[in-house]
N, C-alpha and C positions, 0 to 999 in steps of 0.2 A: 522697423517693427516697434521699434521702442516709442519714438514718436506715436506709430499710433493707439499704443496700448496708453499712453498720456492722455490722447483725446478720449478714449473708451472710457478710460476711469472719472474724465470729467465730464462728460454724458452723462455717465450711471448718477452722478453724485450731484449735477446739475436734475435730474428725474427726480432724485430722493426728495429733494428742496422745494422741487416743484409741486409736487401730490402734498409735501406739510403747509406752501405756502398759506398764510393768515389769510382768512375771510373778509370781505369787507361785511362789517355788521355793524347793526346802529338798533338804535331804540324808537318805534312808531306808539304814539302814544293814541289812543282811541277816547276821545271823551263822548259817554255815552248821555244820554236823554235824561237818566236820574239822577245825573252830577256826577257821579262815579266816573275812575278812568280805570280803562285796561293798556297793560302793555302792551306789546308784543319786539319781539327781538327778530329781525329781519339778517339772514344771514343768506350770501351770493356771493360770485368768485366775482375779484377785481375784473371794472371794465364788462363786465357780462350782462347783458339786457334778456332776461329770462322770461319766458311767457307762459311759466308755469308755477305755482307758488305751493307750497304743502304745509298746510299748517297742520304743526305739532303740541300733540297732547301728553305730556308724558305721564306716569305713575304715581301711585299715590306717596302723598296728598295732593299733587298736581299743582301745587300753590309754590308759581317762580319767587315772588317776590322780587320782581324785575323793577331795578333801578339804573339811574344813570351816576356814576364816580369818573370825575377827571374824564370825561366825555367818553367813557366805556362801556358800555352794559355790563351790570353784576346781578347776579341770579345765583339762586339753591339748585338745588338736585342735578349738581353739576355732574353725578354718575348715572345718571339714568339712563339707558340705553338710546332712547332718542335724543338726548341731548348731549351727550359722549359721541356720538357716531353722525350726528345731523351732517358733519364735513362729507362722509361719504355718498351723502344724497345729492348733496348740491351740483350742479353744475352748468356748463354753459347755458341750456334751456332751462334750468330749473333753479328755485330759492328755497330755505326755510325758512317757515316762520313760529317760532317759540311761542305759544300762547297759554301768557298768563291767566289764572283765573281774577280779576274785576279788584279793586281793591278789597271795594264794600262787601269781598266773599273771600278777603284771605283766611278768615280763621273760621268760614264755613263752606268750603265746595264739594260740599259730597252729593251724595244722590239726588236729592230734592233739587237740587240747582242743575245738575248735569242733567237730568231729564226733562228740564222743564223749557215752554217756548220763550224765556227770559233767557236762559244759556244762548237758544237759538239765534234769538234775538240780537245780542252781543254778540254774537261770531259773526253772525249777517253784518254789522255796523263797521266789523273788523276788517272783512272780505273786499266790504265799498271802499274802504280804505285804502288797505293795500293794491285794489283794482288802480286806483287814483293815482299812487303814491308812483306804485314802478311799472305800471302797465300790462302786467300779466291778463292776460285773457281765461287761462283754466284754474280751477282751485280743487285741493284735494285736503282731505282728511285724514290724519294719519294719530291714532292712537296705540297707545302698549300700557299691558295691564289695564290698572284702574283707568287707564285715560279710555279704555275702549268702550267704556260706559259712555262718554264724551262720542268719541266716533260713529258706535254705534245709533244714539238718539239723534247727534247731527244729521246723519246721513240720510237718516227719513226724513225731519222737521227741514233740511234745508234743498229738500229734493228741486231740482230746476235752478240750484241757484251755487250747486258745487256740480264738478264732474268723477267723483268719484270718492273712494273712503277704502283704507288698509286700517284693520283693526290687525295687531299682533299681539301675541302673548296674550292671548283673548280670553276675560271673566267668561266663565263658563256654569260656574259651578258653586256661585256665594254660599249656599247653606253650609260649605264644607269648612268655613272658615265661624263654625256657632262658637262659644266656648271664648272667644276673641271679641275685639271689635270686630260684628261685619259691616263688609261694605260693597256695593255691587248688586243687591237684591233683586231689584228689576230686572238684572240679564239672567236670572234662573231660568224664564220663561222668554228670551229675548227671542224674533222669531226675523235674522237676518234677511229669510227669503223673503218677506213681506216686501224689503226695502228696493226702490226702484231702480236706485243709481248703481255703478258698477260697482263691484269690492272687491279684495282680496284679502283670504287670511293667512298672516305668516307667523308658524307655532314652533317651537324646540321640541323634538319625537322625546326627548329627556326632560322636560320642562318639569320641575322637582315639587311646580308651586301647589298646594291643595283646591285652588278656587280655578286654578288654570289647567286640566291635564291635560295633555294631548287626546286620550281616548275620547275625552270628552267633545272639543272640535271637531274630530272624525266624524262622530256622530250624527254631528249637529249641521255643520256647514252647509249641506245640501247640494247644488251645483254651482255653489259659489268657487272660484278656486282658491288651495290650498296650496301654499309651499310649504313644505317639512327640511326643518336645519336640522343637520347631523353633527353632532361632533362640540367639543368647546377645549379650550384651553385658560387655566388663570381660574379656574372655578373656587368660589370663595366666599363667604358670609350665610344667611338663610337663605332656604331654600324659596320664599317671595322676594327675596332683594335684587338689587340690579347685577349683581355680579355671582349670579347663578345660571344656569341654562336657562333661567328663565328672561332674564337679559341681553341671549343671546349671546356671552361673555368669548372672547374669541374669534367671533364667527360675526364680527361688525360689519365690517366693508363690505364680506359679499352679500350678507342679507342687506344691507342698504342697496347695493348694487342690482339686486334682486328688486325691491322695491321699486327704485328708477326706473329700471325697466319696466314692468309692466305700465306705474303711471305713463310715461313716453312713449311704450309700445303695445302693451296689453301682451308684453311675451309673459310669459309664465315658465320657470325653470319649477321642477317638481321637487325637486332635493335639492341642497344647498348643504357643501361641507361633507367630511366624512363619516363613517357610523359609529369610530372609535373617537374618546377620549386620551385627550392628549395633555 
């Protein structure tokens, strides 16, 4: 008995090490046609030949400043919900990819750039890439917050040439943020069911942010599907920040988990998490 409660305990503990073991990640660098480069930070589990890639847009400012130190990727917005949580996406079939906005737009990537066919342009350049680089055949879009301005314009501009797009924590509602910097304008009027390719929106029923409300999704979505997270734990900072229910705070793994699934399988879970705070 004893014996085997030894091996039990070094299972569980051999499990624990295995779901934290490190990423293999590296830095693909895109030199584009006006001399400018973009990064992007490629992140898969050791040994895995994934044939599926999701390039991630995270939150504002969206600007990684993705370099390479002692042959490591270093990057900002190391709390951002997608790039906190990117480990839970990954897997045997599937990569992220962190994408930087261009150099020549670190200290400008707002609206004018995210909706224009130059962003388009430069993701298209990125995509050929990474097709090249590790052989994936499908590509997906995957924005949060401000990046969904990013997701959502891709997803039409790069129709035929991605298989799909997850806007979360979706700008819904830019007028609501007057009084401030706003940012997001274009999505007041954004009309996802226009877009051809598949989606999915994934929102917090408590999302605290003013430009994001849930009622406002409900709304709007149309027959696109919608997962609703319930619940968070660790809730902490403003109610826009990443460690708000607006980031999901908590509730990482299985909305990633949620996510994977549908790109992999088009399953759709309706809820995700509990209805209480914790």
């Amino acid at each position: 008995m004893r014996y085997a409660l030894v091996v039990a305990a070094l299972c569980l503990s051999f499990s624990a090490f295995a779901q934290e073991a490190p990423l293999d990640e590296s830095v693909t660098t895109v030199t584009l046609p006006r001399g400018t480069e973009l990064n992007l930070v490629v992140s898969k589990k050791p040994g895995s030949r994934p044939t599926t890639a999701a390039l991630l847009f995270p939150g504002y400012p969206g600007v990684l400043r993705v370099e390479v130190q002692n042959g490591a990727p270093v990057y900002q917005l190391r709390g951002n919900f997608l790039v906190r949580a990117r480990r839970h996406l990954v897997s045997d079939q599937l990569m992220t990819v962190l994408v930087d906005c261009p150099k020549d737009h670190w200290n400008d990537c707002g609206d004018t750039y995210r909706t224009s066919g130059q962003h388009a342009a430069d993701v298209g350049a990125a995509i050929d890439r990474i097709k090249a680089d590790f052989g994936v055949s499908k590509i997906y879009v995957v924005g949060t917050s401000y990046g969904t301005v990013s997701s959502a314009f891709l997803a039409r501009k790069l129709d035929g040439r991605i298989d799909g797009a997850v806007h979360s924590a979706t700008f819904t509602d830019p007028s609501a943020g007057r009084g401030r910097n706003v940012h997001g304008l274009p999505m007041w009027n954004f009309d996802w069911t226009a877009t051809h390719v598949d989606q999915l929106f994934v929102h917090h029923h408590d999302d605290p942010c003013p430009v994001t409300e849930y009622r406002t999704i409900v709304a709007r979505h149309g027959s696109i599907p919608l997962i609703t997270v319930q619940g968070s734990k660790g809730v902490r900072g403003e109610p826009c920040e990443a460690f708000s229910q607006h980031g999901f705070v908590g509730r990482e793994q299985p909305v990633m988990q949620a996510i994977g699934d549908w790109i992999m399988t088009r399953k759709v879970v309706e809820t995700v998490g509990e209805k209480r705070d914790e």
